[in-house]
N, C-alpha and C positions, 0 to 999 in steps of 0.2 A: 385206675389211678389217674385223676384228672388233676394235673398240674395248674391248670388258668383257673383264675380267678373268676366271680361270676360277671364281672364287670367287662375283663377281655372275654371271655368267653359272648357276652350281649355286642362289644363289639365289632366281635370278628363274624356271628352271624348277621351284624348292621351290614357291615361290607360286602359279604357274598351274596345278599339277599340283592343287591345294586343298590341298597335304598342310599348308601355311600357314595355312591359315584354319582347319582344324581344332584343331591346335596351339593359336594366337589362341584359340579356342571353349573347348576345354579349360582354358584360364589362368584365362580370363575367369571360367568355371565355381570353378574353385579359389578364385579370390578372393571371388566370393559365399558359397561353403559356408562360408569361414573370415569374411565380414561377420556371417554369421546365428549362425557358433559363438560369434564376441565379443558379439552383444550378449544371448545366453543364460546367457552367463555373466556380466556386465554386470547381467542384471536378477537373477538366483539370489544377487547381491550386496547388492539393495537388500532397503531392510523388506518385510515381504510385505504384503499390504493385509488390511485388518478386513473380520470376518468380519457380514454384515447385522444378526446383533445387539449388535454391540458397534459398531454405526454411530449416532452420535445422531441423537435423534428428537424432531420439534418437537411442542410440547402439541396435544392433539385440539382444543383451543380456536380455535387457531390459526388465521388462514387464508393463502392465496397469502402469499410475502412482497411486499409494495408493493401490496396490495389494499387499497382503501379500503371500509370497508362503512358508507358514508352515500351518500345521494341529493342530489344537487343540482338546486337548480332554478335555474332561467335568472335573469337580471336583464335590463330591458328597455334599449336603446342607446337614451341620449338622441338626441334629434332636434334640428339643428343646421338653421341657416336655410341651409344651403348656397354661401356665401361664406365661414365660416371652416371649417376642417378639424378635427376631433376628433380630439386626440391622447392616445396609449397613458395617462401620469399621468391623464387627463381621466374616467377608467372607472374606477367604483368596481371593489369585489373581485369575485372571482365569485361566483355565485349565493349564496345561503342552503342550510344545509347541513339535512339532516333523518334521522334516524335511519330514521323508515318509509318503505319505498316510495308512491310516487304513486296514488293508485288508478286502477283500469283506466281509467277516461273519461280521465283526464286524464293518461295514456300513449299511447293515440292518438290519432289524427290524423284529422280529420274531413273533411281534403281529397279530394280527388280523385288517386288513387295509378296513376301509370303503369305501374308495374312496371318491372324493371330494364332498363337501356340494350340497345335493340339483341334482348330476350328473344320481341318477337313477339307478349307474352305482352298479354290484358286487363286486368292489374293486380288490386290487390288490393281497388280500391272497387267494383269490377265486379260 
């Protein structure tokens, strides 16, 4: 007692035979070539982009944008007797600004330098 039709019946042997899947592949296929022909045609619509010299160009003066070219040196955190809390308002600005670098001594660091976490390494006071 066969229940399907002759019609499911031709298309469920279409399917298992793969001639289905291939079909499917092919469509699939058609619809990407005609995705990639719209958007070539799509862009051959837009402006075309400038060409490196008629791109602007920041003054040689210039540097990074949002680099600062001052040095700042530290201010020291006042010292609080340990029952009240120092809060954020309570801290002057930040350091004092200076247009020249620090000289060498007083770039670094006269401690005792582990070297980086975990590197194995003797450090750099070593």
């Amino acid at each position: 007692m066969n229940t399907l039709s002759a019609a499911q019946t031709l298309a469920a042997g279409v399917w298992q035979s793969g001639l289905g899947q291939v079909i499917g592949g092919l469509v699939l296929v058609a619809v990407l070539i005609a995705a990639v022909w719209l958007g070539f045609r799509v862009r051959d619509r837009e402006s075309r982009t400038p060409k490196p010299e008629e791109q602007p160009h920041r003054p040689d003066d210039a540097g990074i944008p949002g680099e600062a070219s001052e040095y700042r040196s530290p201010n020291e955190v006042p010292r609080t007797d340990g029952a009240h809390r120092l809060m954020p308002y309570q801290l002057k600005d930040g350091g004092t600004t200076a247009p020249e670098p620090p000289s060498e001594e007083k770039r670094k660091w006269g401690g005792i330098s582990s070297g980086g976490f975990g590197s194995g390494g003797p450090g750099h006071g070593d």
